[in-house]
C-alpha positions as CSV (number, residue, x, y, z in Angstrom):
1,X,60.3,43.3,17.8
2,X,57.5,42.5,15.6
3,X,55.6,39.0,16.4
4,X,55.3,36.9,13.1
5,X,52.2,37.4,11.3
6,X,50.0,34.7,10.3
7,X,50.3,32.8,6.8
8,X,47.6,34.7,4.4
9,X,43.8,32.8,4.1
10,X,43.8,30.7,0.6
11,X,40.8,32.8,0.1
12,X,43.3,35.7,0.5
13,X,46.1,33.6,-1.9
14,X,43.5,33.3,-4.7
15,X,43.0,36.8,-5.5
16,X,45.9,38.0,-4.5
17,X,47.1,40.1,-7.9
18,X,50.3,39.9,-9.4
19,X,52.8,37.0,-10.1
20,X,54.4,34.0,-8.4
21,X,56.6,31.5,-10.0
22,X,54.8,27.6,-10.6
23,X,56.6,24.9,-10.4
24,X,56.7,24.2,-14.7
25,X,57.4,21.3,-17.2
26,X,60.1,19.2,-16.9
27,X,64.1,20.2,-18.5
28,X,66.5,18.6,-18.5
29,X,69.3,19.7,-16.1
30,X,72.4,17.8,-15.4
31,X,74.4,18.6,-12.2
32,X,77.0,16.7,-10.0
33,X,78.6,17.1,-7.1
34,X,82.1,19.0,-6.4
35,X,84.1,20.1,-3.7
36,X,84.4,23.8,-3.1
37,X,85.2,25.9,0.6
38,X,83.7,29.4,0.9
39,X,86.3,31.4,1.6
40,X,83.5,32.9,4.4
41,X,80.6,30.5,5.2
42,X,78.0,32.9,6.8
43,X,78.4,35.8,5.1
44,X,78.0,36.7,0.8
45,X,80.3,38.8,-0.7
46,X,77.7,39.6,-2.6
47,X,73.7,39.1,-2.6
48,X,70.9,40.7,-4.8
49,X,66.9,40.9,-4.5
50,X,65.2,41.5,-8.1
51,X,61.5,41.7,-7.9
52,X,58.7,40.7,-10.3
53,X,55.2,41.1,-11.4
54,X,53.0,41.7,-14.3
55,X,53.2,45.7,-14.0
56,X,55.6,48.0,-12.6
57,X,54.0,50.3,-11.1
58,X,56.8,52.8,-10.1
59,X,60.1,54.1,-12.2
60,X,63.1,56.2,-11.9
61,X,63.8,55.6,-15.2
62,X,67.2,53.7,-15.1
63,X,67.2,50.4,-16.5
64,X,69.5,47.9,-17.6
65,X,70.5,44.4,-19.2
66,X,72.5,43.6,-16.5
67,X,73.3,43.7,-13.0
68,X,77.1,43.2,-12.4
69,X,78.2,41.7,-9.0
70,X,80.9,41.4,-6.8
71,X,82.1,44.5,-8.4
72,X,81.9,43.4,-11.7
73,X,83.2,39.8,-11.7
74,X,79.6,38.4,-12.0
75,X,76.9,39.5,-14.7
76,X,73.7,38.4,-14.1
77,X,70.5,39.0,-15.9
78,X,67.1,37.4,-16.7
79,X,65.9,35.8,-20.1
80,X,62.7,34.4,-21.5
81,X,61.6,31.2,-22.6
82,X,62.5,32.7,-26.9
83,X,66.4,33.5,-25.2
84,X,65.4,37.1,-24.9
85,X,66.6,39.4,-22.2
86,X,64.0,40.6,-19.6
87,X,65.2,44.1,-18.7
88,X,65.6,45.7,-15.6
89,X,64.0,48.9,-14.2
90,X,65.2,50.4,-11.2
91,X,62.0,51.3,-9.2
92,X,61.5,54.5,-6.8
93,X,62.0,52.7,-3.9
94,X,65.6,51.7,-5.7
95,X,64.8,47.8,-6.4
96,X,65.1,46.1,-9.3
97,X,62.6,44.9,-10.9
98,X,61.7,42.2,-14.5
99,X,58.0,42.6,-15.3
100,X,56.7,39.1,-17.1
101,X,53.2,37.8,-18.4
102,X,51.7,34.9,-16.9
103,X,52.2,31.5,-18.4
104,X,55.8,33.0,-20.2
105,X,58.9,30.8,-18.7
106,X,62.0,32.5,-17.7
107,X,65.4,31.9,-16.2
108,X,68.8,33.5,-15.1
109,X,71.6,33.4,-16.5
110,X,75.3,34.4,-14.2
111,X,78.3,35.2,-16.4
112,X,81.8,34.9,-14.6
113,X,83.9,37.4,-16.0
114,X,86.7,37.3,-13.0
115,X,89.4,35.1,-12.2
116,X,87.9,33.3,-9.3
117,X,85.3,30.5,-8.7
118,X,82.0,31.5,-7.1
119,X,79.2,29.3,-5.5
120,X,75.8,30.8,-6.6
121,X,73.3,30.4,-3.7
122,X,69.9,31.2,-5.4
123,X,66.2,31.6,-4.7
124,X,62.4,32.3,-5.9
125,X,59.3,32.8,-3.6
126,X,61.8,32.8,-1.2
127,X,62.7,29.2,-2.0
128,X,65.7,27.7,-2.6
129,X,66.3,25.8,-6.1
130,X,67.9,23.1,-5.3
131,X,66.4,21.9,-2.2
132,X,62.7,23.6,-2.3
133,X,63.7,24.9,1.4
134,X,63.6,28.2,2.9
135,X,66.3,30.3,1.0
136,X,69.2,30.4,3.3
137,X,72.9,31.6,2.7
138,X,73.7,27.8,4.7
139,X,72.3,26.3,1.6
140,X,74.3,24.6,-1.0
141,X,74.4,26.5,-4.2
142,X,75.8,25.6,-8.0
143,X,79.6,26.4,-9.3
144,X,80.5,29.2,-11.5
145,X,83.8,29.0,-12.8
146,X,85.4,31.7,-14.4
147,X,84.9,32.2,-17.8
148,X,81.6,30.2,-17.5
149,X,77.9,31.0,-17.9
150,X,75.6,29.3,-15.3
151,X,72.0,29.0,-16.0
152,X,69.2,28.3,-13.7
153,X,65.9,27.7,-15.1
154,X,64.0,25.7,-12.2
155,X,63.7,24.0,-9.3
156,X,65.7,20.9,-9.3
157,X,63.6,17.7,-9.1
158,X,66.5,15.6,-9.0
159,X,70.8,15.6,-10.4
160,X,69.3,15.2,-14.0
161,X,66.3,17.1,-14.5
162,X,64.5,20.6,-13.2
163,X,61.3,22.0,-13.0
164,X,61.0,24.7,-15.5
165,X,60.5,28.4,-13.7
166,X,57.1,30.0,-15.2
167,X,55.5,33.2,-14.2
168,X,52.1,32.1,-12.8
169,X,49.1,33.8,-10.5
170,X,50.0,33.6,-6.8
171,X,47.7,31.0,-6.1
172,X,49.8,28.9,-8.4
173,X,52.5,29.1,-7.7
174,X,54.7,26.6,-6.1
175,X,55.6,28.8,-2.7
176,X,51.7,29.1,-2.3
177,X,51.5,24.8,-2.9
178,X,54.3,23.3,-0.9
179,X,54.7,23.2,2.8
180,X,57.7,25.0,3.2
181,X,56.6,27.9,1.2
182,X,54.7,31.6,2.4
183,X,52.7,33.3,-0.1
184,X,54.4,36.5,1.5
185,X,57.3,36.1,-0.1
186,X,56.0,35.3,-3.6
187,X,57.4,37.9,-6.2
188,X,61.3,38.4,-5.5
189,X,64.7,36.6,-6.5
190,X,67.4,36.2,-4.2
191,X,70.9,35.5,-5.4
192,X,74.0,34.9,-3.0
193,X,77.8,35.2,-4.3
194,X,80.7,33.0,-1.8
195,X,84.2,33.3,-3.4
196,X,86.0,30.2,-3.3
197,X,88.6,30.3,0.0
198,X,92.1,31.2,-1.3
199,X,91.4,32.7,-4.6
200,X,93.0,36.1,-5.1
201,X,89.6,37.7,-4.8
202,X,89.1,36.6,-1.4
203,X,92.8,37.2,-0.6
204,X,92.6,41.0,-1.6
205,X,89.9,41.8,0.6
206,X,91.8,40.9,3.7
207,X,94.8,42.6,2.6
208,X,95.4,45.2,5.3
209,X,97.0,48.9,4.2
210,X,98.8,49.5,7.3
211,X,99.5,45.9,8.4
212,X,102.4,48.1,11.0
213,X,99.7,49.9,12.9
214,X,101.3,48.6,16.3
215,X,105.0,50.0,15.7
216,X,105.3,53.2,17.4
217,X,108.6,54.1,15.4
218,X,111.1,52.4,13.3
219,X,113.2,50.0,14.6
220,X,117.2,49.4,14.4
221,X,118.3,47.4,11.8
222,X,119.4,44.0,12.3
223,X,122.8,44.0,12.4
224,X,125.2,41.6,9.2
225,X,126.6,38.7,10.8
């Protein structure tokens, strides 16, 4: 095992190249609280990593609109601040990747297109949106409800308003200016999928094919009374 290495020099921050995420101009954002069990509290049923800079420097050449989740229940993809889609390009390593220009605002945007509710556990910088924590699957997420679009376009200052996500140097952006952020993890977007506990989706993936596996041969039938 690798010992932890040590948070980079602000000397080393500032010229760091490339693009974080700062911590924007206020919009407003209203949320409230619901109640909603993961149908598995630990573990995603689906989770995505899309990385960002100002250049890309790699391609296979695929790209896309899109990225469909959870085998196609969830469409999520990345707009700018004029509502126009940021594409994605598959690099050679096989991540995705948005490439943006510094000062632009941005945000995602989740689709539902299944029958089943979803709690979207999302993060930036390696951040989470709503609390400003480390990401962390045990983090609360927002709601999508099927046949709804969910929109996350900042860091939530509070149940009413957010802090608008824009592309920014490293140096400032808000991972490299709070406390609980690392400049090493500045330039990637993390989003988690729970399906709600008891929806068909979560039901199907436990079914079991051979749910007799123990029966050695068939038995008798049970005699009519």
């Amino acid at each position: 095992m690798q010992s932890a290495s040590p948070p980079p020099s602000p000397e080393a921050t500032s010229q760091r190249p490339g693009l974080g995420t700062a911590w924007g101009e206020t919009v407003q954002s209203t949320t409230h609280d619901v109640d909603f069990k993961r149908a598995n509290e630990n573990t995603p049923d689906d989770m995505a990593a899309i990385y960002y800079n100002d250049v890309l420097k790699t391609s296979s050449g695929a790209t896309r609109a899109s990225l469909p989740m959870v085998s196609g229940a969830i469409r999520l993809e990345f707009r700018d601040g004029s509502n126009n889609t940021l594409k994605l390009t598959r690099g050679d390593n096989g991540r995705w990747n948005i490439v943006g220009k510094s000062g632009d605002r941005y945000e995602m945007a989740l689709r539902n297109e299944g029958t089943a509710a979803y709690e979207v556990v999302a993060s930036v910088d390696g951040l989470d949106v709503i609390s400003g924590r480390p990401g962390s699957y045990g983090n609360r997420g927002y709601i999508l409800r099927p046949g709804k679009t969910l929109i996350i376009d900042g860091f939530r200052k509070n149940s009413k308003e957010v802090a608008a996500f824009r592309f920014s140097s490293v140096a400032r952006s808000y991972a490299a200016n709070t406390p609980s952020g690392d400049a090493a993890n500045v330039g990637v977007i993390g989003i988690a999928l729970f399906v709600e506990k008891d929806a068909d989706e979560a039901i199907r993936t436990k079914a079991n094919p051979f749910p007799g596996s123990d029966s050695k041969y068939a038995p008798p039938p049970i005699p009519a009374p």
